[in-house]
FILO-103303 format. One record per residue (C-alpha): x, y, z. Coordinates in steps of 0.5 Angstrom, whole numbers, plus 500, padded with zeros to 3 digits. Example, Ala and Ser with C-alpha at 12.3 -4.5 7.8 and 13.67 -1.06 7.14 Angstrom:
{{525,491,516}},
{{527,498,514}},
! end
This chain:
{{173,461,488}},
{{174,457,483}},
{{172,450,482}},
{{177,444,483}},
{{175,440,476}},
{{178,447,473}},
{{185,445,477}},
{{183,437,473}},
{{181,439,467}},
{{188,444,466}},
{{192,438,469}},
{{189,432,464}},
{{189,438,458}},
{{197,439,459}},
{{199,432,460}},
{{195,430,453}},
{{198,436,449}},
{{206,434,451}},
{{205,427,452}},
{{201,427,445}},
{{206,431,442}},
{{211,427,444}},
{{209,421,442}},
{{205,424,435}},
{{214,427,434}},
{{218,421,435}},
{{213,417,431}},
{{213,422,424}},
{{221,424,425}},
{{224,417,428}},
{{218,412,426}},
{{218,410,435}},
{{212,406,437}},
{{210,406,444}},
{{210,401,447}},
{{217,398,444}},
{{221,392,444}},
{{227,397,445}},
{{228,399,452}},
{{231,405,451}},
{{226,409,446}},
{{221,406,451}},
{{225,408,457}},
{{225,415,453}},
{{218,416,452}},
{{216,413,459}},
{{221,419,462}},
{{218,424,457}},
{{210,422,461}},
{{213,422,467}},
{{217,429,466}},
{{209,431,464}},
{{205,429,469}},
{{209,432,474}},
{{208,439,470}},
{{201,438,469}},
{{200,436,476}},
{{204,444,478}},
{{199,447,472}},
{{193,444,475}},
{{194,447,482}},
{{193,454,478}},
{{186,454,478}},
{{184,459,479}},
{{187,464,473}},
{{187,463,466}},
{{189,457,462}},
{{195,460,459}},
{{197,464,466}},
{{197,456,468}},
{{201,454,464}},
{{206,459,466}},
{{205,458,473}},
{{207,452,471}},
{{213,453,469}},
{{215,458,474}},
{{214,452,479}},
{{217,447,476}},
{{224,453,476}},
{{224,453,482}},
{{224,447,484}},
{{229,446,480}},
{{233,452,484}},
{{231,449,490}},
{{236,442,488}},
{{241,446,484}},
{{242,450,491}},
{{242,446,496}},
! end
């Protein structure tokens, strides 16, 4: 069994990596700041942290492998939730 502060520290590490590449991106490609007076780049940004809060929250629920096979499991969660949409 392993410890809930791994499931946490999965969750926190994948929300910086994605969020923090996210912003690090759009502000060397396209010159974005965050927070902005431009609704739209600032209504992006806020859809791209809430799209990787959700991901990290499904890695962070796979503590008990790997860091990478987390990642992975993710992903698989996140696939078939969106099945589970588009089928119904």
């Amino acid at each position: 069994m392993s410890s809930p502060a791994t499931g946490s520290f999965y969750s926190v590490a994948t929300f910086i990596a994605i969020a923090g590449a996210f912003t690090f991106a759009m502000h060397a490609l396209l010159g974005w700041e965050f927070p902005s007076e431009n609704r739209a780049r600032t209504t992006v940004t806020i859809l791209v942290y809430c799209a990787a809060g959700l991901y990290a929250m499904k890695v962070g629920r796979h503590r008990d492998v790997t860091f990478l096979e987390a990642l992975r499991r993710g992903a698989i969660d996140i696939g078939r939730a969106i099945k589970g949409l588009v089928m119904r």
